[in-house]
C-alpha positions as CSV (number, residue, x, y, z in Angstrom):
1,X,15.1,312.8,233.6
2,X,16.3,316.4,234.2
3,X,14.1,319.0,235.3
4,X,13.1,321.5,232.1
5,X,15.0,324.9,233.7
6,X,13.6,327.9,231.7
7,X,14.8,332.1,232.2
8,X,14.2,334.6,230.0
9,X,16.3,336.9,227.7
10,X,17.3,339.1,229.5
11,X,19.2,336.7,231.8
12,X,20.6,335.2,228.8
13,X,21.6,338.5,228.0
14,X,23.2,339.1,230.7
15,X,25.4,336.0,230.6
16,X,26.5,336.6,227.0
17,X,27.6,340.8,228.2
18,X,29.3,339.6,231.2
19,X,31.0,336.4,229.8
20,X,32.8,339.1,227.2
21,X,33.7,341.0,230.8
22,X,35.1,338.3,232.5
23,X,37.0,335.9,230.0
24,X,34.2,332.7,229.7
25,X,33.2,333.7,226.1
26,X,34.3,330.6,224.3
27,X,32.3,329.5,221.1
28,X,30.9,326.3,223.1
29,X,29.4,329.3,226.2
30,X,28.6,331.6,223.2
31,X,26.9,329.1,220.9
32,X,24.8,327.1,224.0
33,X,23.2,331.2,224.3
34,X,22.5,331.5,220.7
35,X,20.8,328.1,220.8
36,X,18.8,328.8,224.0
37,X,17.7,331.9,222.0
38,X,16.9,329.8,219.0
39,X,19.5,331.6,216.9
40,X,17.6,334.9,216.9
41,X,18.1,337.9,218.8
42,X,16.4,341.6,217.4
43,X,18.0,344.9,217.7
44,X,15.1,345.7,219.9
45,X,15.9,342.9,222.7
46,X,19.6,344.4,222.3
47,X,18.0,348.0,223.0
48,X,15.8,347.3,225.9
49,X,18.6,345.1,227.9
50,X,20.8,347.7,227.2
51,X,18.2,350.4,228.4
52,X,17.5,348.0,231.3
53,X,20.9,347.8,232.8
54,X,21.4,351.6,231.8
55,X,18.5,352.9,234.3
56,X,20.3,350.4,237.3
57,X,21.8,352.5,239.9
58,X,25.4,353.6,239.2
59,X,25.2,352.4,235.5
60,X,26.9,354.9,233.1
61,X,25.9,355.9,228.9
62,X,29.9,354.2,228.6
63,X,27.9,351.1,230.4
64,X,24.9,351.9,228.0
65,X,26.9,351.7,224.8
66,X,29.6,348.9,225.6
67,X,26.4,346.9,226.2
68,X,24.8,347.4,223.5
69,X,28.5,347.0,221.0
70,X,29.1,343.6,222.8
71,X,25.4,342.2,221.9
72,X,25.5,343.4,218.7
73,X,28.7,341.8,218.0
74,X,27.4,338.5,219.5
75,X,24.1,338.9,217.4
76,X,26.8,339.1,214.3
77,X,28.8,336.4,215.0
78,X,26.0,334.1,215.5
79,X,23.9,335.2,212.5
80,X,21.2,335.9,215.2
């Protein structure tokens, strides 16, 4: 039996922004997120990540706002 591994949604998060970055944002990566987030995501999660990885040192409002357009798309193309 494998061990139940649990993170929250803001690591999920950051796995769906990054996977856009770095070219592993295939439907099967993309749709395993959406299910871990039971297929619902709220403009407000989108907000506060995005507001989260904004205040990090050397983070930029371009950082701020490509963020927040890739999670919104992701939130869209997952009917979140």
């Amino acid at each position: 039996m494998r061990k139940k591994v649990e993170t929250g949604v803001n690591n999920i998060l950051s796995l769906v922004s990054t996977s856009i970055d770095y070219g592993f944002d295939d439907d099967i990566f993309l749709d395993a997120m959406a299910e871990i987030l039971d297929y619902k995501l709220s403009a407000k999660e989108i907000e506060a990540y995005a507001f989260f990885e904004y205040k990090q040192e050397g983070a930029t409002e371009e950082d701020y706002t490509a963020i927040k357009t890739k999670l919104h798309i992701f939130k869209e193309r997952y009917n979140l």
